[in-house]
Structures are given as C-alpha cells and as structure tokens.
Backbone bond lengths (Angstrom), bond angles and torsions (degrees), N, CA, C in turn:
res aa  C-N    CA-C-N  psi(-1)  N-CA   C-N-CA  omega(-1)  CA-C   N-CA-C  phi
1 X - - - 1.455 - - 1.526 109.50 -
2 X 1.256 103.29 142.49 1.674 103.15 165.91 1.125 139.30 -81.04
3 X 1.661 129.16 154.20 1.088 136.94 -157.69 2.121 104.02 -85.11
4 X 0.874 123.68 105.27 1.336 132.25 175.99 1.561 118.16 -98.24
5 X 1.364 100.52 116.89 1.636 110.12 -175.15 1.642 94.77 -101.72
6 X 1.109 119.74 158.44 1.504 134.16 150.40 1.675 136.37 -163.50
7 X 1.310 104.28 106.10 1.212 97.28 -178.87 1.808 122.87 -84.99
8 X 0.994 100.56 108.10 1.967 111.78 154.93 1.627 150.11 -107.04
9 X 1.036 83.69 144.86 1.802 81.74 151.15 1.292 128.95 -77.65
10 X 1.518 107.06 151.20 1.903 89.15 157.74 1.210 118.69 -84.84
11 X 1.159 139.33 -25.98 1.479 134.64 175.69 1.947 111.50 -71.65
12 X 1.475 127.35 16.72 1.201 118.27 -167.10 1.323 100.25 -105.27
13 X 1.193 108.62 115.40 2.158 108.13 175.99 1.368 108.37 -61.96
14 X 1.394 96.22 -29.78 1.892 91.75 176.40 1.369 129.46 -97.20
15 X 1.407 112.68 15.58 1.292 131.44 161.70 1.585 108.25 -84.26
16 X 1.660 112.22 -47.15 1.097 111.12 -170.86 1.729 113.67 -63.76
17 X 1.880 107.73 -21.22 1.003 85.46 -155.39 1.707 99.45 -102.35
18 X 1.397 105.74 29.28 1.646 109.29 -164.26 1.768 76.63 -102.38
19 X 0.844 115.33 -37.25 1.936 128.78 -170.37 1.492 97.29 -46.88
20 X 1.534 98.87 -70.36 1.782 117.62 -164.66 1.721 92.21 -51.19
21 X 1.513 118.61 -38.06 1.718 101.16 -149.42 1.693 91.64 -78.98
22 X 1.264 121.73 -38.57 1.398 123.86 175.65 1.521 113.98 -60.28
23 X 1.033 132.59 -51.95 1.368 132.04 160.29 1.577 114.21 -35.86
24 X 1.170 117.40 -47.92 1.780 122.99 -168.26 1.497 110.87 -88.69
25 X 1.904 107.38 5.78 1.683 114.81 169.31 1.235 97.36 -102.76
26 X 1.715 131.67 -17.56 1.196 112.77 -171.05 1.687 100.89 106.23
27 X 1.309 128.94 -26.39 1.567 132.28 -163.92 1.572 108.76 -79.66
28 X 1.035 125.56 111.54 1.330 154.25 177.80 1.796 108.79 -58.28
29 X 0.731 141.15 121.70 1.338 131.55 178.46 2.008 112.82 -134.91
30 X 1.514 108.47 166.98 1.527 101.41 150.23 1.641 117.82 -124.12
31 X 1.113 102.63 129.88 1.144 114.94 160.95 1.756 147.39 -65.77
32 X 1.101 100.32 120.36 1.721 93.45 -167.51 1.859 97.09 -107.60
33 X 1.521 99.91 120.73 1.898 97.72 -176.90 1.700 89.92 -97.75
34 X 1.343 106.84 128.77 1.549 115.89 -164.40 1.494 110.58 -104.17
35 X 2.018 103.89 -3.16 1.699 113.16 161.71 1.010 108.51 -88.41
36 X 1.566 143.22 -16.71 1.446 152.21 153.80 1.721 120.29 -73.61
37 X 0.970 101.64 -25.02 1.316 118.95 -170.98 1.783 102.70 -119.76
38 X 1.421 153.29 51.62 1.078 133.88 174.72 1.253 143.75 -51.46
39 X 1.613 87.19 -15.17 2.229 103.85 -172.69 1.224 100.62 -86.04
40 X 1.996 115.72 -11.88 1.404 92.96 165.14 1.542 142.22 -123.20
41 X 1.706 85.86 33.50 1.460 91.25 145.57 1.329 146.29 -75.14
42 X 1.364 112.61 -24.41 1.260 108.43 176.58 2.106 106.45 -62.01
43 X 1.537 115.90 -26.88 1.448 127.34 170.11 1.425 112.07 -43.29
44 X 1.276 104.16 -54.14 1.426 126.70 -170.67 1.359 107.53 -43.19
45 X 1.902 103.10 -79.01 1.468 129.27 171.87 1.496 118.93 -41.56
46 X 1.397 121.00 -34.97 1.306 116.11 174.70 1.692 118.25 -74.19
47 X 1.452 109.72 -51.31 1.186 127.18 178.51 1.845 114.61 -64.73
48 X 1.111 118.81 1.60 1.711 138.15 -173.99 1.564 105.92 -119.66
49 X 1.068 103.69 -6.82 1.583 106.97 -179.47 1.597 116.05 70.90
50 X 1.399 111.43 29.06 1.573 120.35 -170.18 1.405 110.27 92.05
51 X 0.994 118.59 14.81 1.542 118.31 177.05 1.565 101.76 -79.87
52 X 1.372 125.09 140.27 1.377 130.57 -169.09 1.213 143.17 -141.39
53 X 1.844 93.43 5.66 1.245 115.81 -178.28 2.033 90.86 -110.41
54 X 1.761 91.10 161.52 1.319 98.46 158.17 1.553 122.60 -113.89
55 X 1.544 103.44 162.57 1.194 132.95 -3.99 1.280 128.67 -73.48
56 X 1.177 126.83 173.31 1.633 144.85 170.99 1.525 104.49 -122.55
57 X 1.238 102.41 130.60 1.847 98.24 -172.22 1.663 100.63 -140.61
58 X 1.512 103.48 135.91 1.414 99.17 -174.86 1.336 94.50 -149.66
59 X 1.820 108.70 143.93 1.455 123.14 -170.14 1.520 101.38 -115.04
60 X 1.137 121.35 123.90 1.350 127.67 -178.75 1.445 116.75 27.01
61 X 1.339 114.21 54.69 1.285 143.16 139.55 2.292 93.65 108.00
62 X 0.761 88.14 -10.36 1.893 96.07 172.60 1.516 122.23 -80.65
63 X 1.110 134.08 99.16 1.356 153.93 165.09 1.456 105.81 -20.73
64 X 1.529 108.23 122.71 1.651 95.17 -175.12 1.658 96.54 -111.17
65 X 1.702 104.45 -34.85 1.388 117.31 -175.55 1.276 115.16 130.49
66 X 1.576 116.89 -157.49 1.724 104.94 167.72 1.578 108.16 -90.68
67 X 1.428 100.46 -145.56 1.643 118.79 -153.75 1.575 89.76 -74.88
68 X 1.035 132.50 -51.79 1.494 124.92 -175.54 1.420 119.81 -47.97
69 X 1.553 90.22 -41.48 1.901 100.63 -177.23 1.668 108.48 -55.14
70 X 1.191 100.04 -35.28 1.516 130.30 -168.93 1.586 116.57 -45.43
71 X 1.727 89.19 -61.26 1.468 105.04 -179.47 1.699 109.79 -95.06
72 X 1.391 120.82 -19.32 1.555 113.13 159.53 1.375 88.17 -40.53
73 X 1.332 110.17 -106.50 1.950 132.06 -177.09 1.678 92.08 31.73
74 X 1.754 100.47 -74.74 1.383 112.02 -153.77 1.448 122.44 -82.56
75 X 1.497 106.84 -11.95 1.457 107.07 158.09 1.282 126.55 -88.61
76 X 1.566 106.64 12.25 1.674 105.70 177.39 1.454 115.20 -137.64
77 X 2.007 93.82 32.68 1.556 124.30 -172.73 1.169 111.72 44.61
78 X 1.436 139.56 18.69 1.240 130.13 160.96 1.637 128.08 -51.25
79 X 1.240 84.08 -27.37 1.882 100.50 -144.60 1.863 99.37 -70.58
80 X 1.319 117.98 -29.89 1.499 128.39 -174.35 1.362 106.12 -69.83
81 X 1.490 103.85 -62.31 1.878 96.74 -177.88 1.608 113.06 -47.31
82 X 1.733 108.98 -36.89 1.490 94.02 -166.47 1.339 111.42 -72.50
83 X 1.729 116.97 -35.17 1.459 88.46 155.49 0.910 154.95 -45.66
84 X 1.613 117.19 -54.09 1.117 114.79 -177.96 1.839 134.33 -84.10
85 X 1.580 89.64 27.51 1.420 103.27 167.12 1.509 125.91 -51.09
C-alpha cells in the first residue's frame, strides 16, 4: 500500500473532501493539520513547489496537488494504481 501524506485544515471543505475520497478507496493516510501545526507549513509550501493552500496531497513522497488534482487522478483511473503501489 501507499504512503499518503496530507496536509489540512479543519475548517477546509476541500480537505474534508480529499479525506472522504481516500477513505472510500480504502487508502490510509497521515495527516498533518498546519492550523495546529504552523512550523509546518513552511514543510508543506516547500515540498508543493510553493503551493500554499490546503490541501497538499502526496503519494509516496510525489506531489499530486490539492483536492481537485485528487479527483481528476480518479476520473482518469489514475488514482487506484497509485495507491495501490
């Protein structure tokens, strides 16, 4: 199984809903909350290539993007293989 990073907020609907779509593949992830956690946003932003909004989602250490990137992936069946790498 693959390694799933994600950084959120709790107040982000589109965090929640990058959560729910990974949850409903079965893909296990950890979460980094970066309003609880602030020192690791600057982690976030570097490792996203300046990306600075959440979420930030990364599959065994590769940048996928946010929640949109997320669900492209899976409407163009990408999104399964990379899990289940």
């Amino acid at each position: 199984m693959s390694t799933v990073e994600i950084y959120t907020t709790p107040t982000c609907g589109f965090c929640h809903a990058a959560k729910r779509l990974l949850t409903s593949k079965g893909a296990s992830f950890s979460e980094v909350n970066v309003m609880a956690q602030p020192e690791r946003r600057a982690e976030m932003t570097q490792r996203a290539n300046g990306g600075r909004t959440v979420p930030q989602i990364f599959i065994d250490g590769k940048h996928i993007g946010g929640c949109d990137d997320l669900y492209e992936l899976d409407r163009a069946g990408k999104l399964d293989p990379l899990l289940s790498a």
